[in-house]
N, C-alpha and C positions, 0 to 999 in steps of 0.2 A: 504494500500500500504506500502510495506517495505521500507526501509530504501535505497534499490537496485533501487527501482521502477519497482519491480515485486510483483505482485499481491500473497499473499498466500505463501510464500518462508517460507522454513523449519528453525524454531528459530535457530538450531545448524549450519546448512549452509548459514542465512544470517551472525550469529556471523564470522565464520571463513573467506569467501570473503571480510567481512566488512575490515575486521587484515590484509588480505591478499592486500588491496586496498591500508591500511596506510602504505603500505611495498612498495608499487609500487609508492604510495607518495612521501617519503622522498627520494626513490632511483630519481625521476622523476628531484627532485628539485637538490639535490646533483650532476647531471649528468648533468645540463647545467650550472656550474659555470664555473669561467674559467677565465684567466687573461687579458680578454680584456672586460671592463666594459660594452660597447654599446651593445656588443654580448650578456653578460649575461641581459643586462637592456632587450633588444627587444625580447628573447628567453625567459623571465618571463614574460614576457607583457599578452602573449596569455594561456600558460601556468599556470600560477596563475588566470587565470582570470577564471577558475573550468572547465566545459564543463561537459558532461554526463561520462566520462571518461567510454564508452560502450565497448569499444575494450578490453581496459583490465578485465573488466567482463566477459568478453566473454571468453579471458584465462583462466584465473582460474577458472570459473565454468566446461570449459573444463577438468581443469587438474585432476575433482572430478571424472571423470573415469580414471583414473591412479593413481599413487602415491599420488598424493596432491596436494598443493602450496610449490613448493621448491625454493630455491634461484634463479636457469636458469627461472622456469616458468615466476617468478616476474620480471628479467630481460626480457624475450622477451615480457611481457605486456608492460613493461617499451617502448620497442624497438616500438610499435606499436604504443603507445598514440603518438611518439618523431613523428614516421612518420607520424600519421595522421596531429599534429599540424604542421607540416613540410608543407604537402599540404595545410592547410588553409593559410599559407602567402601566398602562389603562385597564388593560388585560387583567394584570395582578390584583389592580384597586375592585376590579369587579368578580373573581374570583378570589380573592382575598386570599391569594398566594403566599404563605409564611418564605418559599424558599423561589430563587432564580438564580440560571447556571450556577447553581453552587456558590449563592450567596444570600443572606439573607435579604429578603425581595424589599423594593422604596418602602412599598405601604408597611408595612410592618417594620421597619427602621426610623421611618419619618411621618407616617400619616400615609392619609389617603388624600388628603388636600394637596400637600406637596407633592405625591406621587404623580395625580394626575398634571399639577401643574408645570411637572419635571418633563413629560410626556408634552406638554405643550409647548414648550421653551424650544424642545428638541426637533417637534413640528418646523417652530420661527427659524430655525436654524438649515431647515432643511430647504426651507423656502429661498432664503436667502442666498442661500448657493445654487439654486435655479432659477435665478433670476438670470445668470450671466450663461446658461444655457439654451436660452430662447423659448419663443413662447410656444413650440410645440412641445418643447420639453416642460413647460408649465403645464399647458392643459392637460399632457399624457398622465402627471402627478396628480392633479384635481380631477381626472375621473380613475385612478385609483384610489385613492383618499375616499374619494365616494362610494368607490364600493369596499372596501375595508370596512366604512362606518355601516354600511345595510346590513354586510356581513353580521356584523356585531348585533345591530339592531334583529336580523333575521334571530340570530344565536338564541337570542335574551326573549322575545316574545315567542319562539317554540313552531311548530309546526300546526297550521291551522287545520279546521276540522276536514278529515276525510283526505287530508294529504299523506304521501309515504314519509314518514319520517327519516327513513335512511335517503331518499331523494333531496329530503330539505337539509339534509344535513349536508349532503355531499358537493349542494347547492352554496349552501354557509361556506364548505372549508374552500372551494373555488374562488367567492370573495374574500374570505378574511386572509388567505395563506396564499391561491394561486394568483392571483391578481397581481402581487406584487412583485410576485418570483418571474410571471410573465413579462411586468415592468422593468425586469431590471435586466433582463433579454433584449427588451425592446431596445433600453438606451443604449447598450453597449452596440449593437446592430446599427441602430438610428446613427449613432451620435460616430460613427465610423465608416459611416458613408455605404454601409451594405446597401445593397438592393434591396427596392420593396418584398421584393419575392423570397430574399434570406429573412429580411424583417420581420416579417409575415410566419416565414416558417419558426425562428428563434422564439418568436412572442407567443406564439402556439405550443409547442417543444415545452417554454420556459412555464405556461398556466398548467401542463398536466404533470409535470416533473413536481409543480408547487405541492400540485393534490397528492402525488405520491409521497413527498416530502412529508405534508402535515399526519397523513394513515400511517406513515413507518413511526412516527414520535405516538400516535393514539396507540399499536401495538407495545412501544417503548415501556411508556407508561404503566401496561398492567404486568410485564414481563421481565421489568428491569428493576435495579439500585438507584438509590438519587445518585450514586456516583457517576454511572452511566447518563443516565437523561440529565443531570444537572437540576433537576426537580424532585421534589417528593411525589415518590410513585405513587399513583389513584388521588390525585389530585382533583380533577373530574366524577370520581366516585365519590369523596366527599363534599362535593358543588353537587351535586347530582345531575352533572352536566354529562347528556347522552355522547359516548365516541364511537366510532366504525367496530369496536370491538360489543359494547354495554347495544348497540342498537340491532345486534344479530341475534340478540337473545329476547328484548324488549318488543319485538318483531314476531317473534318464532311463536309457534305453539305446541310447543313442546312441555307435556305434562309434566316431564322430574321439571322443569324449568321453570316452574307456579312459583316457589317460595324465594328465589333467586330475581325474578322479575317482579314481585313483590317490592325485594331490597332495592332494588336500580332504581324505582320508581321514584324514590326521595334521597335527600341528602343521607349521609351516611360519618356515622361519627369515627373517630380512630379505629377502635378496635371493629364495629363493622365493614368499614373500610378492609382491614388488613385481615379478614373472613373473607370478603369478597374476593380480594386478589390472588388470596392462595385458591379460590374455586375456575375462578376464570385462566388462574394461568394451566392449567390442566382441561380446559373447559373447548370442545368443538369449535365455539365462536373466535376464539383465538386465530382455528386456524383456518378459519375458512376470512377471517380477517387478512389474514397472510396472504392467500393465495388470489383477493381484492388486489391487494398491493402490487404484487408480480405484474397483476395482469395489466395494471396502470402501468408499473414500469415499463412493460412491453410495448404498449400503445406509447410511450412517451418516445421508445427508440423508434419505433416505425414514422413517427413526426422525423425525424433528423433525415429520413433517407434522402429525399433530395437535395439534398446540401453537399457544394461542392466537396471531394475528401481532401483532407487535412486532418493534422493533430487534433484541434478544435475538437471535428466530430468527431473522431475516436473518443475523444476525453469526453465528449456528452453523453456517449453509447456509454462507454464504462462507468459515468455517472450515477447512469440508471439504476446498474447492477449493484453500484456500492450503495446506494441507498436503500435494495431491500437488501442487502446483505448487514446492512445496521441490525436489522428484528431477527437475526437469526440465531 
């Protein structure tokens, strides 16, 4: 495994994304300083604290069909990682997350005022640095933003009467997670002079890699350590917030599965919580969870075919694979 955590990546294109990462680094850090101390203390909290920093990979390996890694590309990776970290305070403030990446999360350190308002500052910040991107690189930010926020909105009011719930669900993780993972395709593409028709294909590639992305962290969740996921496992099961794994069961009608779908039905306190997750990691839904994921993986490598061959697409093919080989 590289250094990316893509399996097999070409020595000269891990070198270059690697350079291209410490550029979106220093720009990352530099860009949330600022002369109110709190602001920059709570906006480095999350941000120093590492993450997969996957969004901006996703840039720049985009921009390997076009021009390269140029100053704009690193800035709208920059713009992506601000917004992603942006949603995890809000995230936190509304699932009232005790832990992130393996630290203890805003809300729970500072509030949920400051958390969200940390989340906001980080927003201004990201704006700010697309300004000097242009204003399709605005707009393309203000209708993901928009659907991030429906996402969330969808999340939080639930699945209306007589709709699939695994439908609306998988509706939600499109906006709250793919949208933005598509986004950050788009600009490395855009902002490097691809052709509409690579554009097109990356922004596509980058919205079902997203979906894949977000189902490999729902299996994560009931199957793993916080050291691994960087969260406290059954997070979700103690919100009683339904995932691709709780909604295969929550679905089913499967009689031993009455008293089990009982508990998913509401929030769940510690110790039912850590009931739940020893039943589920032994439980069918697991794995028919899994073999969801795969087959997203598969449809995300079938998006890439048309794409001239290079490095790039190898390392997006292998992308694939490393991400369900995360749940394994």
């Amino acid at each position: 495994m590289s250094s990316l955590g893509i399996p097999n990546v070409d020595a000269g294109l891990e070198r270059e994304i690697l350079q291209g990462l410490e550029k979106v680094e220093r720009l990352l850090a530099s860009h949330i300083e600022g002369e109110y101390p709190l602001a920059v203390e709570t906006s480095r909290h999350l941000v120093e604290a590492g993450g997969k920093r996957f969004r901006p990979m996703i840039t720049l390996l985009a921009s390997q069909f076009g021009t390269g890694i140029t100053e704009d590309v690193v800035s709208a990776a920059v713009v992506c990682e601000l917004t992603h970290v942006a949603t995890l305070y809000h995230d936190d403030v509304m699932d009232e997350a005790p832990l992130r990446r393996g630290v203890e999360s805003a809300n729970n350190r500072w509030g949920n005022s400051v958390a969200i308002l940390t989340g906001d500052y980080l927003f201004s910040k990201a704006s700010d640095l697309l300004a000097d991107l242009g204003p399709e690189a605005v707009r393309l930010q203000a209708k993901t933003f928009e659907r991030l926020v429906i996402g969330q909105i969808q999340e939080t009011q639930g699945p209306g009467s007589g709709s699939n719930p695994l439908e609306h669900y998988l509706k939600v993780v499109a906006d709250k997670t793919g949208s933005l993972i598509a986004t950050s395709a788009r600009f490395g593409a855009m902002l490097s002079s691809a052709s509409p028709e690579i554009t097109e294909t990356l922004t596509n590639f980058g919205e079902k890699i997203g979906i894949a992305f977000q189902l490999a962290d729902d299996v994560i969740d009931i199957s793993s350590d916080s050291s691994q996921s960087g969260k406290t496992p059954g997070t979700d099961l103690r919100e009683g917030v339904p995932t691709l794994v709780t909604l295969q069961i929550l679905t089913s009608e499967r009689a031993e599965d009455a008293n089990l779908r009982e508990m998913l039905s509401a929030p769940l306190n510690d110790a039912q919580a850590l009931e739940v997750l020893q039943v589920l990691r032994q439980h069918p839904a697991l794995t028919k969870a899994k073999e969801q994921l795969h087959s997203l993986a598969h449809e995300a490598r079938e998006i890439l075919e048309p794409l001239p061959s290079n490095s790039a697409k190898e390392a997006l093919k292998n992308l694939c694979q490393a991400i369900v080989e995360r749940t394994a």
